[in-house]
C-alpha beads as a LAMMPS data file, in Angstrom:
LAMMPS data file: protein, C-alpha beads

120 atoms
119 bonds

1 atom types
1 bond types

-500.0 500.0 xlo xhi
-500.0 500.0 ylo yhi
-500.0 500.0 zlo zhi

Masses

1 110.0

Atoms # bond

1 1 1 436.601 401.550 -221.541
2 1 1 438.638 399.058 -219.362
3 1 1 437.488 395.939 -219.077
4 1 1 438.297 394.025 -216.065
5 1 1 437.949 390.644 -217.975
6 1 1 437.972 391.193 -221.267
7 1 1 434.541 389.577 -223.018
8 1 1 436.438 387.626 -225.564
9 1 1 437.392 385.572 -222.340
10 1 1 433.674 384.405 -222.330
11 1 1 433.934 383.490 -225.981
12 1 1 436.763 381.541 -226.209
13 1 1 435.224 379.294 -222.912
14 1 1 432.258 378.431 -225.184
15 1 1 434.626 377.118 -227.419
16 1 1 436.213 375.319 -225.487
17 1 1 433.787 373.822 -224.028
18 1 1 432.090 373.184 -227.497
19 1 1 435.757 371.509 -228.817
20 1 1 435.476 369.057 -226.099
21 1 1 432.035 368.025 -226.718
22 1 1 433.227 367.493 -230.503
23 1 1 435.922 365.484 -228.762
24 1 1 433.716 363.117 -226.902
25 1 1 431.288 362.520 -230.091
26 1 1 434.801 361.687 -231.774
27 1 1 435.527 359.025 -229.155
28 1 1 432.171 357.934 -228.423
29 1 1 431.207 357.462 -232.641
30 1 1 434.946 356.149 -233.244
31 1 1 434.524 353.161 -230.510
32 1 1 431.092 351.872 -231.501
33 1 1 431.830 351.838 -235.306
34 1 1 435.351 349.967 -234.985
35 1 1 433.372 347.801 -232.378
36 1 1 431.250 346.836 -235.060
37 1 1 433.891 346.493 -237.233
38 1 1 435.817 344.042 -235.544
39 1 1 432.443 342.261 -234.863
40 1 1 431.696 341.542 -238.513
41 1 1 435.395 341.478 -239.740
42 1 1 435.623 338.005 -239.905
43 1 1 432.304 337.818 -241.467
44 1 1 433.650 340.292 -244.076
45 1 1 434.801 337.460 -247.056
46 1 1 436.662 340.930 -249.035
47 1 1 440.640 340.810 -248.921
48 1 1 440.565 344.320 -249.641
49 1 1 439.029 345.403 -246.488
50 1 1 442.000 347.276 -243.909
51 1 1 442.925 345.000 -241.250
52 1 1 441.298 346.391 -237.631
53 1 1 445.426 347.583 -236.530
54 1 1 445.495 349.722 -240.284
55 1 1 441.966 351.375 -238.807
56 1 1 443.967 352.289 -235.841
57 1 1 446.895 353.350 -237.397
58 1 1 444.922 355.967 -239.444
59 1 1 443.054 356.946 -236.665
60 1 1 445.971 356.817 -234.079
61 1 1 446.506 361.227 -233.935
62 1 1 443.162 362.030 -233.533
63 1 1 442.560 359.804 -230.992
64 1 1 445.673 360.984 -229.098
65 1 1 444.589 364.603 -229.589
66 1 1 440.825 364.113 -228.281
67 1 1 442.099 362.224 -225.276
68 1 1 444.788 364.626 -224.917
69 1 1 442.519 367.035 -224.918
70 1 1 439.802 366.133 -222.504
71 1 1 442.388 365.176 -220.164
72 1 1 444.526 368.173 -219.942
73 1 1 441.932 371.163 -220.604
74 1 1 440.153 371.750 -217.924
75 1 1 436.554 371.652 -218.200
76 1 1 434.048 375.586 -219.188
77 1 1 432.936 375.521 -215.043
78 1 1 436.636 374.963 -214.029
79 1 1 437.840 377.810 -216.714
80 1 1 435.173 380.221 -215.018
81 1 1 436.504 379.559 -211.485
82 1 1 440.186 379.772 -212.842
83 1 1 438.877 383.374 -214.178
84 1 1 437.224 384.445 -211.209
85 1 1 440.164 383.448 -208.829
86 1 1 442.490 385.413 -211.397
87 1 1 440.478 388.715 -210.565
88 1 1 440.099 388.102 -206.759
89 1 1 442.829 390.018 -204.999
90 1 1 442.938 391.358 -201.245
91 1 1 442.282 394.720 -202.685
92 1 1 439.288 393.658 -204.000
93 1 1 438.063 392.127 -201.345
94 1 1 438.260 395.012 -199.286
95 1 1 436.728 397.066 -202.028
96 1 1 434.408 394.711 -201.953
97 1 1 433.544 394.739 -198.477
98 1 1 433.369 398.848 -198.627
99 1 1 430.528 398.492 -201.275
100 1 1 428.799 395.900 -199.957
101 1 1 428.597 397.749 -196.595
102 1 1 427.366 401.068 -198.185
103 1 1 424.797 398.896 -200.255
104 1 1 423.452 397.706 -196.994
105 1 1 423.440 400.842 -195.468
106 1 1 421.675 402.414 -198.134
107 1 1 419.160 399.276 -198.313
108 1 1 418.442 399.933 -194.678
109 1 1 418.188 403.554 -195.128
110 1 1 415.495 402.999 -197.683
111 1 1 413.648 400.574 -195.974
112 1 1 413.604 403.618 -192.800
113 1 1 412.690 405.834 -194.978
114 1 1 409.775 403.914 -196.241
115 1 1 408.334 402.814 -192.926
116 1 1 408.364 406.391 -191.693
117 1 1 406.359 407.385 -194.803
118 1 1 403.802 404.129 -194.095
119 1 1 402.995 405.350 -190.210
120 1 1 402.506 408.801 -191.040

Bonds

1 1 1 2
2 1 2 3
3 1 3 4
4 1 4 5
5 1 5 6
6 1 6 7
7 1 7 8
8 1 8 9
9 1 9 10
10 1 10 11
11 1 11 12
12 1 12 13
13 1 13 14
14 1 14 15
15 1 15 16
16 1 16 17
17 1 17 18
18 1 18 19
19 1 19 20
20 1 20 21
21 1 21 22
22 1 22 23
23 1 23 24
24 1 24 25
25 1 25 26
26 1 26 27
27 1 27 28
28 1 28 29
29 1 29 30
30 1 30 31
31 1 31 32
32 1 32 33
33 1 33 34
34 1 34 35
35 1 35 36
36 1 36 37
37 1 37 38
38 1 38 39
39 1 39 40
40 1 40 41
41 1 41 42
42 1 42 43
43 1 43 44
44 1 44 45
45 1 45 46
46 1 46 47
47 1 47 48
48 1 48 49
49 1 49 50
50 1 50 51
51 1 51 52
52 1 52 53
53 1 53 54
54 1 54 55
55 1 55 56
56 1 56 57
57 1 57 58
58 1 58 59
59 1 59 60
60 1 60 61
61 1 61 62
62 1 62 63
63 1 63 64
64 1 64 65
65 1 65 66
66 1 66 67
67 1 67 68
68 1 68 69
69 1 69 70
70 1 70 71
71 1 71 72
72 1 72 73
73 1 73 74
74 1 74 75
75 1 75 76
76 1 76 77
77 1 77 78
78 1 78 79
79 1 79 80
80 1 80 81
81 1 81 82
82 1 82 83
83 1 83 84
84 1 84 85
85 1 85 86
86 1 86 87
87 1 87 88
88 1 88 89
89 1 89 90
90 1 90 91
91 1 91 92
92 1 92 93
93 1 93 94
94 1 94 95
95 1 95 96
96 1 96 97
97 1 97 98
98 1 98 99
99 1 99 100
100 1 100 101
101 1 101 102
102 1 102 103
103 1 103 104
104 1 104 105
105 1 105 106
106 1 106 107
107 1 107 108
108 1 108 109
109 1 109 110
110 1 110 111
111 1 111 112
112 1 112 113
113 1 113 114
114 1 114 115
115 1 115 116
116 1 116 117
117 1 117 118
118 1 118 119
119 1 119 120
């Protein structure tokens, strides 16, 4: 069987769409805690606690990849309309057209059909 888009397609835009959800939790959990942090840091009396800039420096890729992420990958509706305008071609569009026209027809024909059987 040939698929026209392959179902792994649909997959891999659930995870996608999943990764940039884990992305914004990331962000969203990172900023409140270090804003708390640097809140209470100079309530903290402990020399051994890291500095806030040390936090950042530790955290400094994954925050670059999450952002990097969410800015440059486009978003799970976005991916479907990228798919769908992949598959759209003038030959399918008149293909298209062809079927749609004998659907009608035959969904008029039926409908004939039926009414003749209802006034006999």
């Amino acid at each position: 069987m040939h698929y026209i888009i392959n179902p792994w397609v649909f997959y891999l835009l659930h995870v996608v769409n999943a990764i940039q959800g884990i992305c914004i939790l990331f962000i969203i959990a990172f900023g409140l805690l270090f804003s708390v942090y640097l809140i209470s840091f100079d309530d903290i009396p402990d020399e051994r606690c890291p500095s806030p800039i040390a936090i950042l420096k530790k955290f400094k890729v994954p925050i670059i990849l999450s952002v990097t992420f969410l800015v440059f990958v486009p978003s799970k509706d976005t991916l479907y309309r990228m798919l769908i305008a992949s598959q759209v071609t003038t030959e399918n569009i008149g293909t298209a057209k062809e079927t749609i026209q004998d659907v009608a027809d035959y969904i008029i024909d039926a409908v004939k059909e039926i009414k003749d059987k209802e006034d006999d």
